[in-house]
N, CA, C and O atoms as a DFTB+ gen file, in Angstrom:
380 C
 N C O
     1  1    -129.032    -146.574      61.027
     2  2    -128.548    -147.689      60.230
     3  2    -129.747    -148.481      59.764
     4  3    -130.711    -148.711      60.494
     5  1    -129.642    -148.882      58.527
     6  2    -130.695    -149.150      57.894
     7  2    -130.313    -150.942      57.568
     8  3    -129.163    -151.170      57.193
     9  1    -131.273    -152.135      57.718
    10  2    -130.840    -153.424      57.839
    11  2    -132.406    -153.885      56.899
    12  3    -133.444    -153.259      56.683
    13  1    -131.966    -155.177      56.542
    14  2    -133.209    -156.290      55.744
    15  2    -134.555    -155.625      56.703
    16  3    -135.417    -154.816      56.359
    17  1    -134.330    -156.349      58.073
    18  2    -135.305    -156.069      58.903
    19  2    -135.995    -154.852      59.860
    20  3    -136.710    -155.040      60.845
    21  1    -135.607    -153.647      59.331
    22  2    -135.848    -152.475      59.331
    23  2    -134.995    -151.200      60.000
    24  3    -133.849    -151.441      59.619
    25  1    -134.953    -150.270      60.601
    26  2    -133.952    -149.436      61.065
    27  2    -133.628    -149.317      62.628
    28  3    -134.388    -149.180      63.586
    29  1    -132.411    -149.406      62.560
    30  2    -132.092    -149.594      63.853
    31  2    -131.473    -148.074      63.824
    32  3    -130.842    -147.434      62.983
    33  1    -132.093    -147.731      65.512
    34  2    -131.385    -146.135      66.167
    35  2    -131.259    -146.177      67.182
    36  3    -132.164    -146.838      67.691
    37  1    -130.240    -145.628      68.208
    38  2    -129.269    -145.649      69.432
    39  2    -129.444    -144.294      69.599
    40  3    -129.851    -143.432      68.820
    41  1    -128.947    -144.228      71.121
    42  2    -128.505    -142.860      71.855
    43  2    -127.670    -142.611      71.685
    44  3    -127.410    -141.445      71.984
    45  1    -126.449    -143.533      71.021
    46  2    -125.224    -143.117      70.850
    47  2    -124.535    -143.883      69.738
    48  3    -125.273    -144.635      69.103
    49  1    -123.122    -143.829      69.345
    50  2    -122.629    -144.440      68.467
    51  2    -122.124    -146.448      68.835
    52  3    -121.894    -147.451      68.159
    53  1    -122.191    -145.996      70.568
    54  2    -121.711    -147.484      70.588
    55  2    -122.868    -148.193      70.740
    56  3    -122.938    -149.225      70.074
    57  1    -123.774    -147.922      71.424
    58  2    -125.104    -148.529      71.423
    59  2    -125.209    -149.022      69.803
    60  3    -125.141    -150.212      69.495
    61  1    -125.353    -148.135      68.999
    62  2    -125.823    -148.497      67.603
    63  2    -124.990    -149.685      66.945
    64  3    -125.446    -150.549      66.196
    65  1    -123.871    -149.568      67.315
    66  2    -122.800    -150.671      67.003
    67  2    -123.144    -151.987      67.442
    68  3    -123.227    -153.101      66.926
    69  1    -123.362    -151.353      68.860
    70  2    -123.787    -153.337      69.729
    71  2    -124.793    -153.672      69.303
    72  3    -124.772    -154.901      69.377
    73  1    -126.068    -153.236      68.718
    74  2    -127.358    -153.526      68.093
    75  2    -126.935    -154.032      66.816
    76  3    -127.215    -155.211      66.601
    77  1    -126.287    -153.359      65.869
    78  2    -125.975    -153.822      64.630
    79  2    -125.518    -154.939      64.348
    80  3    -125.833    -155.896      63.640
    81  1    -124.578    -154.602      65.145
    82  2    -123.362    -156.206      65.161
    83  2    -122.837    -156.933      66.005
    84  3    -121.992    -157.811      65.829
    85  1    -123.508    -156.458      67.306
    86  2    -123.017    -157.380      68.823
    87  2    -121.722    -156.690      68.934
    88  3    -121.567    -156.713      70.155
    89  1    -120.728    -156.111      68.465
    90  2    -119.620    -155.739      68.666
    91  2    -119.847    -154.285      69.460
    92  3    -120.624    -153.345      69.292
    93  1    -118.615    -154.620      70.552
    94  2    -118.709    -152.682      71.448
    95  2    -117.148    -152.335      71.210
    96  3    -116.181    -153.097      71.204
    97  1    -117.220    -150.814      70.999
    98  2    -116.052    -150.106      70.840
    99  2    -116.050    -148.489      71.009
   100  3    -116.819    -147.570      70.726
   101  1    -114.800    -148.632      71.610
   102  2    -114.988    -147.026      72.029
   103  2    -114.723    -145.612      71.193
   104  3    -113.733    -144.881      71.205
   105  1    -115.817    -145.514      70.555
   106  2    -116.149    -144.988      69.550
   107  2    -116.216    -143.197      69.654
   108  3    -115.752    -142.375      68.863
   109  1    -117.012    -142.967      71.000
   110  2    -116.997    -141.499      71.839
   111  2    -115.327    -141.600      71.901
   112  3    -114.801    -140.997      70.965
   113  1    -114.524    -142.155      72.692
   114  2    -113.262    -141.725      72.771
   115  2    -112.542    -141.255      72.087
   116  3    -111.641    -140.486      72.421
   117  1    -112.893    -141.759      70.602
   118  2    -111.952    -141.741      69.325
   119  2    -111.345    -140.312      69.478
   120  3    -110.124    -140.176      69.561
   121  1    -112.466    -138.908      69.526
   122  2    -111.929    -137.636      69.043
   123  2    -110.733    -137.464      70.186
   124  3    -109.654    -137.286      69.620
   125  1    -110.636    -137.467      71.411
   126  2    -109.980    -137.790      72.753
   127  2    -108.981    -138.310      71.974
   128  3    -108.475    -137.619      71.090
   129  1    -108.615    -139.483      72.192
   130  2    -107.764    -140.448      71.471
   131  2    -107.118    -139.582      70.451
   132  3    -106.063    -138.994      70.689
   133  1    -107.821    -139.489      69.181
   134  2    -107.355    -138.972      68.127
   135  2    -106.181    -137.591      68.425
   136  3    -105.069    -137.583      67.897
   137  1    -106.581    -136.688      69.178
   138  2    -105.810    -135.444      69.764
   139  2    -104.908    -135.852      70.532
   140  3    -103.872    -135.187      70.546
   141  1    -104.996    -137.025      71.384
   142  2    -103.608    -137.675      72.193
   143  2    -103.852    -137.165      73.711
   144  3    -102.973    -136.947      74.545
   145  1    -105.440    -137.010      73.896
   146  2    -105.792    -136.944      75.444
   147  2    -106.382    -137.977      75.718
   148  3    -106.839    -138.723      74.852
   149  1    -106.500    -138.269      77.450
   150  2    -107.512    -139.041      77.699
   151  2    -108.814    -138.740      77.363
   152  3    -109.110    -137.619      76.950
   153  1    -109.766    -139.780      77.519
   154  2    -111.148    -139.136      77.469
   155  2    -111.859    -139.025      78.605
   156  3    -111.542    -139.817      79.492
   157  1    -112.911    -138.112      78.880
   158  2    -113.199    -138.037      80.525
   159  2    -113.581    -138.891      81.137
   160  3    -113.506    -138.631      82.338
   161  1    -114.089    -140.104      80.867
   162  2    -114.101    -141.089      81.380
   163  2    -113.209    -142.576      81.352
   164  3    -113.502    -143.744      81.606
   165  1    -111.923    -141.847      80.886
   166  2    -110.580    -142.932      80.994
   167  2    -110.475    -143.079      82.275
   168  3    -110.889    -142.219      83.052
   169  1    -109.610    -144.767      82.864
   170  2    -108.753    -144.077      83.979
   171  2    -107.392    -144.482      83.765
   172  3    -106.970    -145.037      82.750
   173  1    -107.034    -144.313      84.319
   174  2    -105.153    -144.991      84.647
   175  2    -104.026    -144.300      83.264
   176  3    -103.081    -144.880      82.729
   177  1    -104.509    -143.030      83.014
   178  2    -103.705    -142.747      81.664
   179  2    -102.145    -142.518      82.047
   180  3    -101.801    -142.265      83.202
   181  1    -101.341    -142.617      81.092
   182  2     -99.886    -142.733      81.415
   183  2     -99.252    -141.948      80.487
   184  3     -99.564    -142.309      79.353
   185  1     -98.627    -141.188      80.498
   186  2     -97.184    -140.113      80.034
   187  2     -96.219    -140.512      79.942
   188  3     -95.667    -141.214      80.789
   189  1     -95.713    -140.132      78.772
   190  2     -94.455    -140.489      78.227
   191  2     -93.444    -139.124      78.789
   192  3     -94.175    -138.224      79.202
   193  1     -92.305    -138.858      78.870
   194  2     -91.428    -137.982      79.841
   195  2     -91.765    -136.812      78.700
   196  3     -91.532    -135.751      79.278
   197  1     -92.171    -136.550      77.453
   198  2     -92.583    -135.753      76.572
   199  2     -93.975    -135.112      77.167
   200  3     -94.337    -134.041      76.681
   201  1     -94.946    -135.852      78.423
   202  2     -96.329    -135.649      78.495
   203  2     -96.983    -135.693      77.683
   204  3     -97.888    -134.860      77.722
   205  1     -96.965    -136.402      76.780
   206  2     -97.703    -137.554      75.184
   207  2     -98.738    -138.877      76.172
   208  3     -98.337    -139.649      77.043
   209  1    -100.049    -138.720      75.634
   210  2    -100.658    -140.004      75.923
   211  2    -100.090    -141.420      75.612
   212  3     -99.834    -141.625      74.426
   213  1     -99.862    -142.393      76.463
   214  2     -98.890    -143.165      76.005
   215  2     -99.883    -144.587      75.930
   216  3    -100.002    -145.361      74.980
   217  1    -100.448    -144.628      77.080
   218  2    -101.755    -145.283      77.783
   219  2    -102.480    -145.161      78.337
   220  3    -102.129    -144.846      79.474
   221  1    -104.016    -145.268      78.134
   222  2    -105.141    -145.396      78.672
   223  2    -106.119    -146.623      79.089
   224  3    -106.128    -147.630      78.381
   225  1    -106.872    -146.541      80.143
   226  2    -108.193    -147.663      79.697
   227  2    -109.030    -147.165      80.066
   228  3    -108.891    -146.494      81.089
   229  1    -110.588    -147.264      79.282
   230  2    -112.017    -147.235      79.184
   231  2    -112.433    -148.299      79.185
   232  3    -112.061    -149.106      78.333
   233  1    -113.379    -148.639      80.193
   234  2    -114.591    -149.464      80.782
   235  2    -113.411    -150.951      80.511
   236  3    -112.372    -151.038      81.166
   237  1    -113.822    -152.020      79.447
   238  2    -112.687    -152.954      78.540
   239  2    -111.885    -152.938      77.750
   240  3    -111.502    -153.907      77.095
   241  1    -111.388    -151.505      77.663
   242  2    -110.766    -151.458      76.562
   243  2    -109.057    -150.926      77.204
   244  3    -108.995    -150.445      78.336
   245  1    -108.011    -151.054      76.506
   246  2    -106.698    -151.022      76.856
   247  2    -106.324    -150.399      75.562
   248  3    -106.291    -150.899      74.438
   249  1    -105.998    -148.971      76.041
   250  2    -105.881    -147.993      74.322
   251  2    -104.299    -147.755      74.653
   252  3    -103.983    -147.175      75.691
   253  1    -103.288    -148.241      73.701
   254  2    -101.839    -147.191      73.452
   255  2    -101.788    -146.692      72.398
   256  3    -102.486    -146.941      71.415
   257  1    -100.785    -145.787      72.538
   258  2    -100.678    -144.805      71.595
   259  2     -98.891    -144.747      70.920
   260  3     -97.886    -145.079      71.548
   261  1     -98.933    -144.383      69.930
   262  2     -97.462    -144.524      69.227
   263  2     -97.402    -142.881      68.369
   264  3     -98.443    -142.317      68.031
   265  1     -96.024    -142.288      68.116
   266  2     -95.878    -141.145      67.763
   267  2     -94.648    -141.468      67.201
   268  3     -93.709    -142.210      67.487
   269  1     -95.005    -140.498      66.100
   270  2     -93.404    -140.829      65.411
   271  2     -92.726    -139.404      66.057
   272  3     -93.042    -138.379      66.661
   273  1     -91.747    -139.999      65.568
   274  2     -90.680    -138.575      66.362
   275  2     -91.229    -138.223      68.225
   276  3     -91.680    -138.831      69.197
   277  1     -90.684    -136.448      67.698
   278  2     -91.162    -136.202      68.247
   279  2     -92.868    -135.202      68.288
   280  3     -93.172    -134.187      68.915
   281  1     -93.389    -135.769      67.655
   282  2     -94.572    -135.596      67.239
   283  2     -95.372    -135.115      68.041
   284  3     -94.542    -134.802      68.895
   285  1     -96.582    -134.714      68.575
   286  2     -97.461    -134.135      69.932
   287  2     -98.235    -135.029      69.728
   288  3     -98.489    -135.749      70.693
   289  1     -98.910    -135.328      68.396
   290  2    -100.139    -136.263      68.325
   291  2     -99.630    -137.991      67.643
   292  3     -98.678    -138.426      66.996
   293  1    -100.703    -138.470      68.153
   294  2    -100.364    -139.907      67.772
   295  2    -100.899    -140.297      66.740
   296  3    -102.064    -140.107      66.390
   297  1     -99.569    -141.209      65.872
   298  2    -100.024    -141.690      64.496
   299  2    -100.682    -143.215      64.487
   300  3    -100.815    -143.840      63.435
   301  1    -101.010    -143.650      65.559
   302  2    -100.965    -145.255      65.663
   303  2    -101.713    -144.945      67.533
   304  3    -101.276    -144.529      68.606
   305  1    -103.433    -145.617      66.819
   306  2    -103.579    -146.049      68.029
   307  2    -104.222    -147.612      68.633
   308  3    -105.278    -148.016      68.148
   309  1    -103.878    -148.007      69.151
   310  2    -104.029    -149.672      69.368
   311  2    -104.861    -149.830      70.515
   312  3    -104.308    -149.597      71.590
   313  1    -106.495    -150.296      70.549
   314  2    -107.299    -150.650      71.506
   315  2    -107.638    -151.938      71.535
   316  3    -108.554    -152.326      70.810
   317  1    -106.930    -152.857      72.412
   318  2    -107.565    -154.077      73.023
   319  2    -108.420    -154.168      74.052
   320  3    -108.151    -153.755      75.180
   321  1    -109.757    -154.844      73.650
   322  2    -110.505    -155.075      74.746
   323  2    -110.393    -156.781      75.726
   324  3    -110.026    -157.843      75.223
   325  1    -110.701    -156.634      76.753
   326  2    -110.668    -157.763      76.987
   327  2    -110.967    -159.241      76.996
   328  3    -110.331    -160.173      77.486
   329  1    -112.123    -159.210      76.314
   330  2    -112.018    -160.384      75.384
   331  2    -111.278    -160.899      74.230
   332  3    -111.307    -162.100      73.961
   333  1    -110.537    -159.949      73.449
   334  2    -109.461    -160.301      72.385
   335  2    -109.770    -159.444      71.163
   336  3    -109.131    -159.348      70.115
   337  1    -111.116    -158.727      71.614
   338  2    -111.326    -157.756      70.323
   339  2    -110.041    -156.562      70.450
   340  3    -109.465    -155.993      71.377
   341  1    -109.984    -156.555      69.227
   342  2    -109.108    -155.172      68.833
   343  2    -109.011    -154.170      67.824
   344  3    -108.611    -154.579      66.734
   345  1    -109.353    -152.620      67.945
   346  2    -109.314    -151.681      67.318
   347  2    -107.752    -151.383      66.972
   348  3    -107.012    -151.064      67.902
   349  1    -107.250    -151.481      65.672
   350  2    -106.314    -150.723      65.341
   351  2    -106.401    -149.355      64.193
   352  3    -106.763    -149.626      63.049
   353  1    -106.023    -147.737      64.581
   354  2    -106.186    -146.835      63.853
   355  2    -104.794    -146.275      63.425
   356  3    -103.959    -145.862      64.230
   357  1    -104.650    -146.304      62.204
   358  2    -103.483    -145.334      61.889
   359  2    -103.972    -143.802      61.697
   360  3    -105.162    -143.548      61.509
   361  1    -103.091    -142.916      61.749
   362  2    -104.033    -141.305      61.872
   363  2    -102.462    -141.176      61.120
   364  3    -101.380    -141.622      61.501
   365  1    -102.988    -140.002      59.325
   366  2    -102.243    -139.162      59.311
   367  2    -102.833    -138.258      59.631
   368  3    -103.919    -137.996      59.112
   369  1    -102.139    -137.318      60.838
   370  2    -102.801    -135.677      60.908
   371  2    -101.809    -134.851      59.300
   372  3    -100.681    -134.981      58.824
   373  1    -102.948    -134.099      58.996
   374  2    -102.648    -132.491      58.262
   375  2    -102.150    -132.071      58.946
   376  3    -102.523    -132.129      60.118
   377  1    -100.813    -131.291      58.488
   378  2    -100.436    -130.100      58.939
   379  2    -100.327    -128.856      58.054
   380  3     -99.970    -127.783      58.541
């Protein structure tokens, strides 16, 4: 990422984020998330009676998940962290 005051580079995507903009988000999880698994370093994930990711949390963050129908993957995913920040993603998957 390139800024006024010259280039900023990270080991990772959230590092680069918190440098950029002070803001952290769970950014590694997304592909996890996105497919409707935990990520390997979630804990407390929760199943819907379908076995659909329903809920997760990473480090501050509090991720649910929404599916239309009966869908496998989730179209709607909602991450609150605990300070009041919040990621909201809508996903259309291709089929």
């Amino acid at each position: 990422v390139s800024e006024k005051t010259g280039t900023l580079t990270a080991a990772d995507p959230e590092t680069l984020l918190k440098k950029a903009t002070g803001w952290q988000a769970p950014i590694s999880q997304m592909p996890y998330w996105i497919s409707g698994r935990p990520a390997p370093s979630d804990s407390a994930p929760q199943l819907d009676d379908q076995s659909r990711l329903i809920s997760s949390v990473n480090g501050e963050w509090q991720a649910n998940f929404s599916y239309k129908g009966n869908d496998k993957l989730p179209n709607k995913i909602s991450a609150v962290q605990s300070q009041g920040n919040k990621v909201v993603m809508t996903i259309d998957h291709q089929k």
